[in-house]
C-alpha positions in Angstrom: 117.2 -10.3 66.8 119.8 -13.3 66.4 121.5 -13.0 62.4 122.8 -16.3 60.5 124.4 -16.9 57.5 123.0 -20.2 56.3 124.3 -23.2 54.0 123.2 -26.7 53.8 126.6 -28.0 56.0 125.3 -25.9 58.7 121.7 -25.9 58.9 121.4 -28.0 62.1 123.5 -26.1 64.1 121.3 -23.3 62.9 118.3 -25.2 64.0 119.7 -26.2 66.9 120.7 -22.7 68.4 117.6 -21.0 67.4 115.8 -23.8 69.7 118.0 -23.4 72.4 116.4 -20.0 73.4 113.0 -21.8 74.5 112.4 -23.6 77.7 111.7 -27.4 77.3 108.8 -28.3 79.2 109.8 -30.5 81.5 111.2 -27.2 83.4 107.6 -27.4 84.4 106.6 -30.8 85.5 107.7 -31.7 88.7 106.3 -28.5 89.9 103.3 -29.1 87.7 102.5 -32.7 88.8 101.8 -32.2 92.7 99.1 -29.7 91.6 97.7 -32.5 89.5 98.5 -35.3 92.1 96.4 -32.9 94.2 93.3 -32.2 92.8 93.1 -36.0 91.4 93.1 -36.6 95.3 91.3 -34.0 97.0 88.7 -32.7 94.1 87.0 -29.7 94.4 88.8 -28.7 97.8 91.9 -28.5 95.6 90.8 -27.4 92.4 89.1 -24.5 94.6 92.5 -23.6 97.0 94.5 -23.3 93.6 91.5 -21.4 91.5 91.4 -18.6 94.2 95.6 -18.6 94.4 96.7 -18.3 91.0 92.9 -17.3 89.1 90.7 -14.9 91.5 90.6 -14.7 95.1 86.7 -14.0 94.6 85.9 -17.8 93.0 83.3 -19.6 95.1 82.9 -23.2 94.0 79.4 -21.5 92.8 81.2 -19.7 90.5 82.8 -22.0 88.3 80.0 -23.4 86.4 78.6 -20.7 84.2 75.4 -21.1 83.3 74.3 -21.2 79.5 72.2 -18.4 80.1 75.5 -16.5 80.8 76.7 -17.3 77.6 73.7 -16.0 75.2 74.1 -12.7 77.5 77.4 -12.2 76.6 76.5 -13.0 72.9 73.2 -10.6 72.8 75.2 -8.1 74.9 78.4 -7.7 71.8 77.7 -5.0 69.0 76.8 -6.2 65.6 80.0 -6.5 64.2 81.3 -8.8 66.5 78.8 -11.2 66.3 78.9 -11.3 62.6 82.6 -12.1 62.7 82.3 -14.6 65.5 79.6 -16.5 63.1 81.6 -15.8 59.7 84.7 -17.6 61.7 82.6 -20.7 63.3 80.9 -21.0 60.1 84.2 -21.5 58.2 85.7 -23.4 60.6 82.3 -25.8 60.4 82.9 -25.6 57.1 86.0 -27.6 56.5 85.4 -29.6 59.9 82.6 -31.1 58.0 84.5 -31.4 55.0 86.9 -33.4 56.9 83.8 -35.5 58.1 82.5 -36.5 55.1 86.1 -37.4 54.1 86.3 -40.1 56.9 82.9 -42.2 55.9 83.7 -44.9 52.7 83.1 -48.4 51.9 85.3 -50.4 49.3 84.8 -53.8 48.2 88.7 -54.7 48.7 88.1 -58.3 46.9 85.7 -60.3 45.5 83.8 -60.9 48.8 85.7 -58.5 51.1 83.8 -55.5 52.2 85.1 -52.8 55.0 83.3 -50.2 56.1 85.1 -47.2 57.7 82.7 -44.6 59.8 83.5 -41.7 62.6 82.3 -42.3 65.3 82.6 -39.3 67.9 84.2 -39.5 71.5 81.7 -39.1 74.0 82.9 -36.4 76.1 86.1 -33.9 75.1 87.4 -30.9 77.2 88.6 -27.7 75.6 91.0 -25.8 77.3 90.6 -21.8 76.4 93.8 -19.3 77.7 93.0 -16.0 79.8 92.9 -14.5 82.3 95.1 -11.1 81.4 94.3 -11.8 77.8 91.0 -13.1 75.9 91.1 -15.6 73.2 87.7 -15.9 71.8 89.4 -17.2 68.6 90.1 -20.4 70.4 86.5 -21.2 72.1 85.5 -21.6 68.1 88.9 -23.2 67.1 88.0 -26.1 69.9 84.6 -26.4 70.3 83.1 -26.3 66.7 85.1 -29.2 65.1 83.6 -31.2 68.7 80.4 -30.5 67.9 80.3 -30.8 64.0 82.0 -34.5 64.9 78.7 -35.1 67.0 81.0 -35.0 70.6 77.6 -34.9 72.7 79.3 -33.7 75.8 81.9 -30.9 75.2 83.1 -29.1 78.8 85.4 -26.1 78.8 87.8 -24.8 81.2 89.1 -20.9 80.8 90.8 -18.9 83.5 88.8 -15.7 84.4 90.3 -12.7 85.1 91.3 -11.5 88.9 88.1 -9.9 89.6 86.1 -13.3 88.7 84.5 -12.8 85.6 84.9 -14.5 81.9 85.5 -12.5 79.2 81.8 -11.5 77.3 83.5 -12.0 74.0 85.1 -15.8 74.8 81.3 -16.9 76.4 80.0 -15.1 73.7 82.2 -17.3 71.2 81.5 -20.6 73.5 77.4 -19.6 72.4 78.3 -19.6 69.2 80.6 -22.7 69.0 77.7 -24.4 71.1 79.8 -25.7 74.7 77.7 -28.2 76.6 79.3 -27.3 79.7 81.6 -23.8 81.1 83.6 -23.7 83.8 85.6 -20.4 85.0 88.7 -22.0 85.8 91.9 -22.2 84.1 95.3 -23.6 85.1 97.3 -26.8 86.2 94.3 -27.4 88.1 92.0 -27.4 85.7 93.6 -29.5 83.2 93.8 -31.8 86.5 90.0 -31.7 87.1 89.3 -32.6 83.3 91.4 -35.2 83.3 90.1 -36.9 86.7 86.9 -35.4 87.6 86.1 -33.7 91.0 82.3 -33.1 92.8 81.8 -30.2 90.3 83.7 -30.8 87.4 82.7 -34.5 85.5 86.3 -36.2 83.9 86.3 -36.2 80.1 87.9 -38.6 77.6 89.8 -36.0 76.3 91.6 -33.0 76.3 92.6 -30.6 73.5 93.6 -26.8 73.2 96.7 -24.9 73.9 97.8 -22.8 76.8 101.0 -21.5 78.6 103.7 -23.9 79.7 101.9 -24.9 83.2 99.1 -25.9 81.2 101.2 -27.6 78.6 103.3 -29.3 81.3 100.0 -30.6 82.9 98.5 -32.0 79.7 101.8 -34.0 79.6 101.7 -35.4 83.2 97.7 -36.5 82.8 98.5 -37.7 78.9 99.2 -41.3 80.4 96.0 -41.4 81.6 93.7 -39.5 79.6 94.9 -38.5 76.0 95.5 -34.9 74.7 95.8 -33.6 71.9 99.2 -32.2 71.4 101.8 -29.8 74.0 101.6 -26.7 71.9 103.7 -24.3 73.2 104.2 -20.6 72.8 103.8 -19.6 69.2 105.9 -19.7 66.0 106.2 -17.9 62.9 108.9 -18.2 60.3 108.5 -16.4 57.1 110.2 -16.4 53.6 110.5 -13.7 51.1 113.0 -12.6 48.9 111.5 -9.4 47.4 112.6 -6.1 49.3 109.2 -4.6 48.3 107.4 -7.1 51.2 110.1 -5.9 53.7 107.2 -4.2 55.7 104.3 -6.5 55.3 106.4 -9.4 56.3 108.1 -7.4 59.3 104.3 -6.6 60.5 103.5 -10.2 60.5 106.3 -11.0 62.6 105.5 -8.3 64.4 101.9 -9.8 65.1 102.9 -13.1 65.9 105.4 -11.8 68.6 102.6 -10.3 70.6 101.3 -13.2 72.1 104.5 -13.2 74.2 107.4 -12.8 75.1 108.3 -16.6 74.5 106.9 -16.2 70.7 109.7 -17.5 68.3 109.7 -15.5 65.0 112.0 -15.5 61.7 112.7 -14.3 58.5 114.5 -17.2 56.0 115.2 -15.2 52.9 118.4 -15.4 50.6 118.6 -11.1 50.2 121.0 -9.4 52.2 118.7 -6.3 51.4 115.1 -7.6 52.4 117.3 -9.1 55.5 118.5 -5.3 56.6 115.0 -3.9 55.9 112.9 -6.0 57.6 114.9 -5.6 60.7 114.1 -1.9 60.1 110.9 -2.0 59.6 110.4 -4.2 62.8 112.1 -1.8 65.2 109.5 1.0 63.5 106.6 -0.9 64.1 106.9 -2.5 67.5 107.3 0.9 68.8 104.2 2.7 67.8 101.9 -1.0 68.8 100.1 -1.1 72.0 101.6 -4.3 72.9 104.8 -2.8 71.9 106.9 -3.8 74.9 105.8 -7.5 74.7 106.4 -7.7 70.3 110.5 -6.3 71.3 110.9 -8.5 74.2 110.2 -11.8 72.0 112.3 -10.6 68.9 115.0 -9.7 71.3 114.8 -13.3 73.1 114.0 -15.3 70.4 113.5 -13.5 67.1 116.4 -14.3 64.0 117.3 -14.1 60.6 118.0 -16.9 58.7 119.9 -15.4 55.5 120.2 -18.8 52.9 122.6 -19.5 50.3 119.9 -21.0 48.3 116.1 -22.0 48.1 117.4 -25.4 48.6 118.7 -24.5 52.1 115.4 -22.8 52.8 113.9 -25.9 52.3 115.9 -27.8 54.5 115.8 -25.4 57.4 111.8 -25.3 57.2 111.8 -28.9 57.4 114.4 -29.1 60.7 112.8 -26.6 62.7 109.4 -27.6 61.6 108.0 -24.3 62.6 104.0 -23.8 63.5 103.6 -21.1 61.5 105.5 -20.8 58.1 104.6 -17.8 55.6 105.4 -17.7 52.1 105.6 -14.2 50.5 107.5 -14.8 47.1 108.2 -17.8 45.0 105.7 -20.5 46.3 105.9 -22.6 43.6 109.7 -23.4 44.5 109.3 -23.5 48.3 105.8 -24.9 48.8 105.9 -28.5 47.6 108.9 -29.3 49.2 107.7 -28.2 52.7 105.9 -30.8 54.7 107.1 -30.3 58.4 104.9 -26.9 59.3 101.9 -26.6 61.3 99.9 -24.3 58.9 101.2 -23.0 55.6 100.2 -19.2 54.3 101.2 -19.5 50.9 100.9 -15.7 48.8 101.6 -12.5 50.1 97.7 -11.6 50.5 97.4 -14.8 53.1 98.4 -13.6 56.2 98.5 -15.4 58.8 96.5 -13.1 61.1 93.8 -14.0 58.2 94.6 -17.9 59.1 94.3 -17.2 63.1 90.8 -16.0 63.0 88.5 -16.6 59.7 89.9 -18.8 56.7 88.0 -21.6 58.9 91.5 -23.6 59.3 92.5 -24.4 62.9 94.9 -22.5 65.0 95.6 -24.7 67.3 98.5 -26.0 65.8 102.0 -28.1 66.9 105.0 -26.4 67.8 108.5 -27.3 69.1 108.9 -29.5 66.0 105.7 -31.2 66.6 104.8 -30.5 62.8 107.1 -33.3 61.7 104.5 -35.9 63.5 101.3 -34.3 63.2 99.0 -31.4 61.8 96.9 -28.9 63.6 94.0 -29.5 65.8 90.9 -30.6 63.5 87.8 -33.3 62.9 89.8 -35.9 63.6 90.9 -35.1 67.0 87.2 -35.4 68.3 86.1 -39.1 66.5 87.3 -42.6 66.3 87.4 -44.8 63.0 84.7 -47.4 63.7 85.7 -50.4 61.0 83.3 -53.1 59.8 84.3 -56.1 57.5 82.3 -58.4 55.9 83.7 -61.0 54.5 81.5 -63.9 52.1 81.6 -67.9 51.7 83.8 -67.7 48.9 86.1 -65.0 50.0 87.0 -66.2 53.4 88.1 -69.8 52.1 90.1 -68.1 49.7 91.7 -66.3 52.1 91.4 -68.5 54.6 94.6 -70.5 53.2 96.8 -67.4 53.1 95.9 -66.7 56.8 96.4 -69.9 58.3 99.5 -70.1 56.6 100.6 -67.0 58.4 99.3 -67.9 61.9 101.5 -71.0 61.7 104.6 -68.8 61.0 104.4 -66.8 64.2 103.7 -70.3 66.1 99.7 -69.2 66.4 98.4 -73.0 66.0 94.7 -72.1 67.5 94.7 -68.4 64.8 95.6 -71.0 62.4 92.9 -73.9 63.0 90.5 -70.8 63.1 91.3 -69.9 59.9 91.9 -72.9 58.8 88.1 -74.2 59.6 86.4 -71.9 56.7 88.5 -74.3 54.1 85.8 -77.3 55.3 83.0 -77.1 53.0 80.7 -78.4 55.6 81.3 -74.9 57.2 80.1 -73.3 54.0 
């Protein structure tokens, strides 16, 4: 793991050289786009050539739609346990989507005579990308597909990459049963992305796209985003954690540890201002990689792209969560100092008792999150990626000559003369 010393004259280059260990992802486009170019062109006879090259040699173009009574076989097929946590999780994360909802619905009476009305309305058709293939992210099917459907999306298709032999993962379809997906197609990739965003025989196009995946995928949501919108280019995952209390040393070092298995691109830190929780968190971390079954993957990231960030002050902490914007960011000690100056994170895990892991999977927040500094512009995936503000105004006799004036006054300024004598027609009385 990379070490720096910290202070507030030196916090960009800081920034600057922990970012430089991650490829940008325009290393990916070129390559990227002819896949893309591709299946926009060809359909199905391309989406199928690069299913069966890069996702299973065994795909058949009957394959790719799985059928809902796949799903509710998966789902019967888990033990208890799993399906209670895959309901507790969609049922949190309905929870707070609805929350959200009911959040975006008002009318005000701005004036005497003005009255706008603000209402979701839901996109009609959104596609949900889902990572596998060597690994399975159930976790995901509910973080995209429940906020779709509790914003009334009435067509919600998913793409996930199965594994080599052909087959989805029984705990992802079983997730997509309980998250409710309109539409399943084992297919992951470039390709798919490409067949979301254009349609092919099999696959209908959507409005949108949203969900993360690796840098293929990511590059491909960029090179269709001019044409279709997505929802953000999250990249591989970020953690960055602060604590100043030596007694967390091994808690904190475990959640870095967990973040870091997703891959060997995950970009983890500590920000701290103890020399002593520094040195034994970088202890504990060499401990417990070694004795975790994804072992090899959690000391490959933290020797590529983990670091600690050793501050001369909270202030500096501050200032270096806010530049690298990180998606992740963990609070252990002293929230109340850190926490309401932080604005630029994709998630904040505020107390030693909210881990992360906790946030990943059942608080009901979304995990789909930005990254590469991302967080400065926008917040993780939620409600609002899945509906559109429908605005009505109504505006009375009285009102609109009274504003009338001030309108037609302003048309006239930018040279709009017809804005103007539209405006300026309510001020007649025989209009009244």
């Amino acid at each position: 793991m990379r070490f720096f010393r910290v202070a507030r004259q030196n916090v960009q280059t800081v920034v600057d050289e922990i970012a430089s260990s991650r490829k940008p992802i325009d290393v990916y486009v070129d390559y990227v786009r002819k896949i893309v170019e591709d299946v926009k062109t060809r359909g199905d006879e391309a989406l199928m050539e690069y299913a069966r090259r890069f996702d299973s040699s065994r795909l058949t173009i009957e394959d790719i739609l799985v059928p809902r009574k796949r799903l509710a076989e998966a789902y019967n097929q888990l033990d208890d346990r799993a399906r209670k946590a895959l309901r507790k999780a969609a049922e949190n994360i309905s929870k707070l989507c609805s929350s959200q909802l009911r959040r975006l619905s008002f009318v005000r009476n701005l004036e005497q005579g003005v009255k706008v009305v603000l209402r979701p309305a839901p996109l009609h058709s959104v596609g949900c990308y889902v990572p596998g293939g060597l690994a399975s992210y159930p976790s995901t099917a509910l973080m995209t597909v429940v906020p779709a459907k509790v914003a009334g999306v009435p067509r919600v298709v998913v793409c996930t990459p199965p594994a080599s032999e052909g087959l989805l993962n029984d705990a992802v379809l079983a997730a997509l049963y309980v998250a409710g997906a309109d539409e399943v197609y084992a297919v992951g990739g470039p390709h798919a992305v490409a067949a979301m965003a254009y349609g092919t025989e099999t696959v209908r196009r959507v409005e949108k796209i949203v969900g993360p995946g690796g840098p293929y995928v990511t590059a491909a949501k960029k090179v269709v985003s001019g044409d279709v919108p997505v929802d953000m280019l999250a990249g591989p995952t970020e953690l960055l954690v602060f604590g100043d209390d030596v007694r967390d040393a091994e808690d904190i070092a475990l959640e870095m540890c967990a973040q870091a298995e997703h891959s060997e691109d995950t970009l983890v830190g500590l920000a701290t201002t103890s020399d002593e929780l520094a040195n034994e968190v970088l202890k504990y971390v060499k401990l417990i990689a070694s004795r975790l079954e994804r072992g090899k993957t959690i000391e490959s990231s933290l020797e590529k792209n983990g670091y600690v960030a050793v501050c001369d002050s909270l202030t500096t902490v501050v200032e270096l969560v806010q530049s690298l914007a990180p998606e992740h960011f963990f609070i252990t000690s002293k929230p109340d100092k850190i926490a309401p100056y932080v604005s630029n994170v994709g998630l904040m895990s505020v107390g030693r008792h909210t881990s992360p892991a906790l946030c990943d999977y059942v608080v009901g927040v979304n995990h789909v999150l930005p990254t590469s500094g991302q967080a400065r512009v926008r917040g993780g995936l939620s409600v609002l990626d899945y509906v559109k503000l429908a605005t009505e105004v109504r505006v009375l006799k009285g009102a609109a000559k009274r504003l009338g004036r001030h309108a037609a006054v302003l048309a006239r300024a930018e040279g709009l003369t017809a804005h103007a004598a539209a405006a300026g027609r309510l001020l007649d009385e025989k209009h009244g």
